[in-house]
C-alpha positions as CSV (number, residue, x, y, z in Angstrom):
1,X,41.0,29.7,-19.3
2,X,39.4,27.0,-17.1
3,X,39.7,29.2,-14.1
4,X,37.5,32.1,-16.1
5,X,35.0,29.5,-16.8
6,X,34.8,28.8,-13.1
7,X,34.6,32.9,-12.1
8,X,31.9,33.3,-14.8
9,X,29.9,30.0,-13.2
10,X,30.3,31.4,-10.0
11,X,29.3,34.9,-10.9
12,X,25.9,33.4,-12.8
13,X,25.4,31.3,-9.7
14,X,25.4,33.8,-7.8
15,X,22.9,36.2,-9.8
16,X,20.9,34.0,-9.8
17,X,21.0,33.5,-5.8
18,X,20.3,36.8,-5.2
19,X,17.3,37.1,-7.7
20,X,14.7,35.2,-6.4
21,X,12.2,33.6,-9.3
22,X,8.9,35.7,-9.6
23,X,5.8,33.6,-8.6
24,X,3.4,33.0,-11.1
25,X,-0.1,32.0,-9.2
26,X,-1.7,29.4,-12.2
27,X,-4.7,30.2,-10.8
28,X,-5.2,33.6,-10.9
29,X,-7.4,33.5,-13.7
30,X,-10.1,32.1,-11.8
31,X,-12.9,33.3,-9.4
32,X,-12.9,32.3,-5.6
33,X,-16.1,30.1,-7.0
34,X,-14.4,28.3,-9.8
35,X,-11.5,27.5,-6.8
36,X,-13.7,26.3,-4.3
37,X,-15.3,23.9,-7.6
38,X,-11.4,22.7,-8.1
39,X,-10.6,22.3,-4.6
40,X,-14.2,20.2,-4.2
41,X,-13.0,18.4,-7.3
42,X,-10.0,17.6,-6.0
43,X,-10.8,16.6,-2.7
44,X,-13.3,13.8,-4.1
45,X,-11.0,12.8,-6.5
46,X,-8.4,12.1,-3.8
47,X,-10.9,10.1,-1.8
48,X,-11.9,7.9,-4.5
49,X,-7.9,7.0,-4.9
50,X,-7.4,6.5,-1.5
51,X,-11.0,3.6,-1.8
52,X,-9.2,2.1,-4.6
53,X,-6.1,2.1,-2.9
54,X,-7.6,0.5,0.3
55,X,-9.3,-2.4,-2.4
56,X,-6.0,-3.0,-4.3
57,X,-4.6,-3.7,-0.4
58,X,-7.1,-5.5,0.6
59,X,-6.7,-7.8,-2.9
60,X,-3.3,-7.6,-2.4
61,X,-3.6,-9.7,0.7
62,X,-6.0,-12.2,-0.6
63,X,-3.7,-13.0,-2.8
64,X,-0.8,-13.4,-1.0
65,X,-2.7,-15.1,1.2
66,X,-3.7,-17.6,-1.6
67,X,0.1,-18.0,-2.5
68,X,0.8,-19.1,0.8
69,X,-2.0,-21.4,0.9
70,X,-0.5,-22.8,-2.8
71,X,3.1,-22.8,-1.6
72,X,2.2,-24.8,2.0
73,X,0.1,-27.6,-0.2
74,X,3.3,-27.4,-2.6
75,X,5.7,-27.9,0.4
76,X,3.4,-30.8,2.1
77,X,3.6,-32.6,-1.4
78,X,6.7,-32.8,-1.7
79,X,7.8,-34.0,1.3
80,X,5.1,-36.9,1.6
């Protein structure tokens, strides 16, 4: 029985091998104008992430930079 599971696995595993999933373009509903708009729309968007991301890095190091600063004064008090 467990062996005719494993031929019938095999066998779907195979179809499914040989027949390649159709592509579907998401976008094929749309003019080579309304593209361009998204691909504009896109590319701005992905510049303003990568601004933010540069901010949240450059914050980022202020404050570690501030924790270091607290945790030096915190080690000089405690040893004087």
């Amino acid at each position: 029985m467990e062996r005719m599971k494993q031929l019938s696995s095999a066998r779907k595993l195979k179809e499914r091998e040989e027949t390649p999933a159709p592509f579907e373009d998401p976008y094929s509903d749309m003019t080579p104008d309304e593209k361009s708009k998204m691909i504009i729309a896109l590319m701005a968007a992905r510049e303003r992430d990568a601004e933010r991301i540069q901010r949240d890095a450059f914050r980022i190091d202020e404050l570690l930079s501030k924790v270091d600063e607290l945790l030096s004064l915190q080690r000089i008090g405690h040893c004087g």
